[in-house]
N, C-alpha and C positions, 0 to 999 in steps of 0.2 A: 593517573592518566595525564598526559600533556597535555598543552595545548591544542599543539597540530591535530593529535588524536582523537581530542573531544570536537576538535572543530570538522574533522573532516569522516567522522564517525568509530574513530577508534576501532574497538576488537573487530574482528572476521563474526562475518553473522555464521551461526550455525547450518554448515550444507546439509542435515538432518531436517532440517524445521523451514529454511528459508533456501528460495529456488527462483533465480530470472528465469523470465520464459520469454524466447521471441513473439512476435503480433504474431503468429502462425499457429505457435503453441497454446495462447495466452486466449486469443478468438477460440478454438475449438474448445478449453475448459471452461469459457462463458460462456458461450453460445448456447440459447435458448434450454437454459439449465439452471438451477434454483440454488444460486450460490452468493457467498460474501463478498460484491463488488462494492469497491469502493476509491473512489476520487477524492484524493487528499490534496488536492488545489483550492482557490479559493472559490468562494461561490462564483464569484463573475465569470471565471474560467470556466468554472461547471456550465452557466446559463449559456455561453459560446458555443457550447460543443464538450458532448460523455459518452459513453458506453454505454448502451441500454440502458441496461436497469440500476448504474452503479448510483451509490448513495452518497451525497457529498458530505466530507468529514475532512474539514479544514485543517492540516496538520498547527499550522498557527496559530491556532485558536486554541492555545493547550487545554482549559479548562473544560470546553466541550469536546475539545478531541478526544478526549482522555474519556468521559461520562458514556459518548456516542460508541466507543470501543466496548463499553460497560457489556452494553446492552447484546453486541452479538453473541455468538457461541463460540468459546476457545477452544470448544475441542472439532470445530467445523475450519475446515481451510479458511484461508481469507486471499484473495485477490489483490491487489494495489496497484492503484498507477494516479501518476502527475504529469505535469507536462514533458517531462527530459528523462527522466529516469530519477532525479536527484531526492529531490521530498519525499516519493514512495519507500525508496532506500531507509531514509532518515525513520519513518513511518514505518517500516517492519521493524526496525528496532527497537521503537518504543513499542511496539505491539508485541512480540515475542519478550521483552520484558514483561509487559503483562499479563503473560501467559498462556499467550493463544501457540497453537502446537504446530500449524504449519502455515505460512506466508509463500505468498506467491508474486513476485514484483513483474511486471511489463516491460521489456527491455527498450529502452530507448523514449520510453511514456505514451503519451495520445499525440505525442508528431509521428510514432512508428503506425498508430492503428489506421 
């Protein structure tokens, strides 16, 4: 892998397993529904302003990002979003490398919602 590639996320994520969804789409699969929400910003972000019920899981924070992924269900969808679109991205990719089966990113982040 190069540079550029690892820098700017390399391979094509899996359209099978991973899917942007506009705020449109993104609300109606959260929306008062018992699902894997979760904010990969950092906590101060989080305390500013989240998504209902979403859980905050710091993509930079590798060691507990990685422990706090542990703990959900990989065979349950998972939700993501950050600020922009860009860390959620980053964040389904280390989460479908760890084996969860399908990721769901927010297009455009929590400035779209």
């Amino acid at each position: 892998m190069s540079f550029l590639s690892s820098l700017f996320g390399g391979k094509a994520l899996d359209p099978d397993k991973f899917k942007v969804l506009d705020a449109k789409a993104f609300k109606s699969a959260v929306k008062n529904k018992k699902v894997q929400l979760v904010d990969v910003r950092t906590p101060g972000e989080y305390r500013a302003g989240h998504i209902g019920k979403a859980v905050n899981i710091d993509l930079f924070q590798r060691q507990s990002f990685r422990s706090s992924f542990e703990k959900l269900d990989k065979g349950k969808p998972v939700y993501l979003y950050c600020r922009s679109g860009a860390r959620s991205r980053k964040a389904a990719r280390k989460v479908l490398d760890m084996g969860f089966e399908k990721v769901y990113d927010l297009k455009g982040g929590y400035m779209q919602w």
